[in-house]
PLY file of the C-alpha trace (Angstrom):
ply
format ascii 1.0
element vertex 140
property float x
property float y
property float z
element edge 139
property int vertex1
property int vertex2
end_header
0.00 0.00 0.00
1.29 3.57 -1.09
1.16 6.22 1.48
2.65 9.88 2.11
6.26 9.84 3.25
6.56 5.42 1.50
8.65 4.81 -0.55
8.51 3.61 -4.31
10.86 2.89 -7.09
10.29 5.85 -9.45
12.70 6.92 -12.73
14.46 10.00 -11.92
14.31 12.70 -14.34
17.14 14.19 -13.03
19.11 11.17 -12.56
17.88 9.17 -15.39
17.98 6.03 -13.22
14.92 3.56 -11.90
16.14 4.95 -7.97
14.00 4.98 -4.40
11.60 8.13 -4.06
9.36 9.10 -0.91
6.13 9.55 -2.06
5.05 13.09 -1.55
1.03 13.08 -3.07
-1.05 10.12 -3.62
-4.38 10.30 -5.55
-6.72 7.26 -5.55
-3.88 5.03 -4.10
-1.36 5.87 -6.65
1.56 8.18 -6.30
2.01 11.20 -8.35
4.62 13.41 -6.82
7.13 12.03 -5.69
10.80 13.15 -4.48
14.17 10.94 -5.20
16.49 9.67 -2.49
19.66 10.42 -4.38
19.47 13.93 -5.92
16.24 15.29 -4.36
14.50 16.48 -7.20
10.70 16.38 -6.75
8.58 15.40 -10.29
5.92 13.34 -11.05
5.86 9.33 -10.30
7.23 7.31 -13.18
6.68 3.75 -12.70
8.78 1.11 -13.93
8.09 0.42 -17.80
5.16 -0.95 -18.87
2.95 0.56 -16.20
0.22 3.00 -17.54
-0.09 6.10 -15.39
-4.12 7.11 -15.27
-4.49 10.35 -17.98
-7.47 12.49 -18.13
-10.19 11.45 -20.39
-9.56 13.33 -24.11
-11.82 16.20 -24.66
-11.73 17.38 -20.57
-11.23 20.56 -20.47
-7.68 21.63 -19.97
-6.80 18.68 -22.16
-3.32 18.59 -23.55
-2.64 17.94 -27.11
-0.45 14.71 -27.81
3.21 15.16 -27.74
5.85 13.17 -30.36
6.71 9.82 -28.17
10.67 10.82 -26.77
13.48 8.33 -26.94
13.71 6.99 -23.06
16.99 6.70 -21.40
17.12 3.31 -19.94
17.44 2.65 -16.11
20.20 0.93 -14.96
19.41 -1.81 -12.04
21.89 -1.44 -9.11
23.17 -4.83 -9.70
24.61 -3.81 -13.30
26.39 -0.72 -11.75
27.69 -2.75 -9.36
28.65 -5.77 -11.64
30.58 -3.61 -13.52
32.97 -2.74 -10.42
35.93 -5.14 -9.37
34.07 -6.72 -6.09
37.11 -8.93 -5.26
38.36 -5.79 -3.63
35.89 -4.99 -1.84
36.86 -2.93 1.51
34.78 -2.68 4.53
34.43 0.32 5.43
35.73 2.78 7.93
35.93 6.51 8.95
39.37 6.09 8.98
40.29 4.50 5.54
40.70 6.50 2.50
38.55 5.33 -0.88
38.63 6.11 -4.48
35.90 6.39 -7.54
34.00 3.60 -8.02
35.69 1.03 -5.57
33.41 -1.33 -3.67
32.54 -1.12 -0.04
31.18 -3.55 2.73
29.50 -1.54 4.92
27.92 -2.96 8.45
24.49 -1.33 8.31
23.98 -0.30 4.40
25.47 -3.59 3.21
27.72 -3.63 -0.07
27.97 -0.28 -2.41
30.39 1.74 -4.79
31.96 5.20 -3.98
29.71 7.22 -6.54
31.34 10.45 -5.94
33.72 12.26 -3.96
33.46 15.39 -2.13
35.14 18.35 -0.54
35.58 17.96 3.52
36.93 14.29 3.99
33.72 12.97 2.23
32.25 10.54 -0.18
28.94 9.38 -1.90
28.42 5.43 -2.14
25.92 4.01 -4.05
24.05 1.49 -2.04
21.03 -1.00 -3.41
18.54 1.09 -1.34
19.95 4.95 -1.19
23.05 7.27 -2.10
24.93 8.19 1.38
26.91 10.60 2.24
29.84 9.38 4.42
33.13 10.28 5.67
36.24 9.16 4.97
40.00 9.66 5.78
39.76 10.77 9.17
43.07 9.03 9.91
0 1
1 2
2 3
3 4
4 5
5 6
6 7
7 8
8 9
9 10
10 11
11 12
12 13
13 14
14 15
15 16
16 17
17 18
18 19
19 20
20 21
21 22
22 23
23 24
24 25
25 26
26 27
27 28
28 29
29 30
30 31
31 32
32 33
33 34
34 35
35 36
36 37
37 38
38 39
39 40
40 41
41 42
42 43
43 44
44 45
45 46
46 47
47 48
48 49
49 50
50 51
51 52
52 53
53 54
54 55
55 56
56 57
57 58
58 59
59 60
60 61
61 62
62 63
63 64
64 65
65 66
66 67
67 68
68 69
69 70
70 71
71 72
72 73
73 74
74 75
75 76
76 77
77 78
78 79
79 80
80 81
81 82
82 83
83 84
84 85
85 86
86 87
87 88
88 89
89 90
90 91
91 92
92 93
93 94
94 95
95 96
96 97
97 98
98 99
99 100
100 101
101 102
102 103
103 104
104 105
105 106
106 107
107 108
108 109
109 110
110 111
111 112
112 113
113 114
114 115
115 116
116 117
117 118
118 119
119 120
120 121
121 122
122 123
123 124
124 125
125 126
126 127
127 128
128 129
129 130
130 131
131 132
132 133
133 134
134 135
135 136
136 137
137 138
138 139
């Protein structure tokens, strides 16, 4: 059951990736608004392909015209991003230990992920199956 403040798998128009959003409207038990985990842009729900969204009846008033069908970016499931990384490596992770783009991490609560990005102050993104978090690092 969708509520207010759920969660849902949505594709991210910012992000262009099938990611976790919390579910900011809901309208006859399906969301419409909803906000993404990873780069908190708030846009309509987008369900995963194949799902029809309910659209006005043609002829309401306010009616849009139809628009030319756009090429789609496809999603990309976590477990091809991750795939993709050299997991034989894979470091659990600690305050104290210093990590670089896109190496794999064990971490204790979040379970395994990929450093997605690095950041100023001592900190990095990783890319986990449920959520992007922010964590530090190199705080020898």
């Amino acid at each position: 059951m969708v509520k207010v403040g759920g969660e849902v798998d949505s594709f991210c128009t910012k992000c262009q990736l099938m990611l976790a959003h919390t579910v900011h409207a809901v309208v006859a038990g399906k969301p419409v608004k909803v906000e993404c985990n990873t780069c908190h842009g708030v846009h309509r729900y987008k369900g995963p392909a194949g799902a029809a969204a309910p659209r006005a009846a043609s002829g309401a008033a306010g009616a849009r015209p139809a628009r030319a069908p756009r090429e789609k970016a496809a999603a990309v499931p976590f477990e091809d991003l991750l795939g993709a990384k050299d997991q034989s490596s894979a470091r659990p992770y600690s305050p104290k230990a210093t990590f670089r783009l896109d190496e794999v991490v064990d971490h204790p609560l979040f379970g395994r992920g990929f450093v997605s990005a690095l950041r100023d102050g001592g900190k990095i993104e990783i890319t986990f199956r449920s959520d992007v978090k922010i964590l530090v690092h190199a705080r020898g």
